[in-house]
N, C-alpha and C positions, 0 to 999 in steps of 0.2 A: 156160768162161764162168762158173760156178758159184763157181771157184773165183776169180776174177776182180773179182765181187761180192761175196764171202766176205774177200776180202781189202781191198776199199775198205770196206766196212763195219766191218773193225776198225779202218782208217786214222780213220776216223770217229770211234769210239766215244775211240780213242787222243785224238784232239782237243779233242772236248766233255770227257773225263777234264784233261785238259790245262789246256784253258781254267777247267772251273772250280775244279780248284788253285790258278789264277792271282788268282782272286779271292779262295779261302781264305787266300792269302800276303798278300793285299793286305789281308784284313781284319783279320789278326792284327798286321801290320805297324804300323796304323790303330791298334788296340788300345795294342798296348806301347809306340807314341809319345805315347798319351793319356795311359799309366799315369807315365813318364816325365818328362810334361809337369807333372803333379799331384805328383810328389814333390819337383822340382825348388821347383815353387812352394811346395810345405808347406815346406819346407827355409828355404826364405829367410824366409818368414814368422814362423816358429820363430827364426831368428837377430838377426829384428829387434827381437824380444820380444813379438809376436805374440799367442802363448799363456801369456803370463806372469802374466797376470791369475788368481788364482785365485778369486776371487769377484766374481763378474756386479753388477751394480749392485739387479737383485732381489734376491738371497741377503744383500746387505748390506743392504736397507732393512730387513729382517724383524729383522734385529740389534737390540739394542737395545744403544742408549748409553746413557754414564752420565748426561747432562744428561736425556733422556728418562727412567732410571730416578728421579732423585730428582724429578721432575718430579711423576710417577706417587704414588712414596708419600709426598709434601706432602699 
């Protein structure tokens, strides 16, 4: 009998081990469609010219031009 119990309690333990692999697969799964999803979209964005701008519309107002410089030393 002992051993009876002995052995549905590893069918058990085998289980809940089981099951919650099931959802360590499922979250990693989760994960690297995410990360897939994100390079796919960088990828495109990047091709469309995206990140082609190299200075932001702040970085350029700080610039100074040349009609603002001769402006200045009138």
């Amino acid at each position: 009998m002992a051993s009876d119990q002995n052995h549905c309690d590893k069918k058990l333990r085998l289980r809940n081990f089981v099951n919650d692999m099931g959802i360590l697969l499922l979250m990693i799964m989760v994960s690297v469609s995410l990360g897939i999803m994100f390079l796919i979209f960088f990828f495109v964005g990047y091709k469309k010219g995206q990140f082609d701008d190299d200075e932001s519309p702040a970085v350029r107002m700080l610039k100074e031009d040349k009609k603002t410089k001769d402006k200045i030393d009138s």
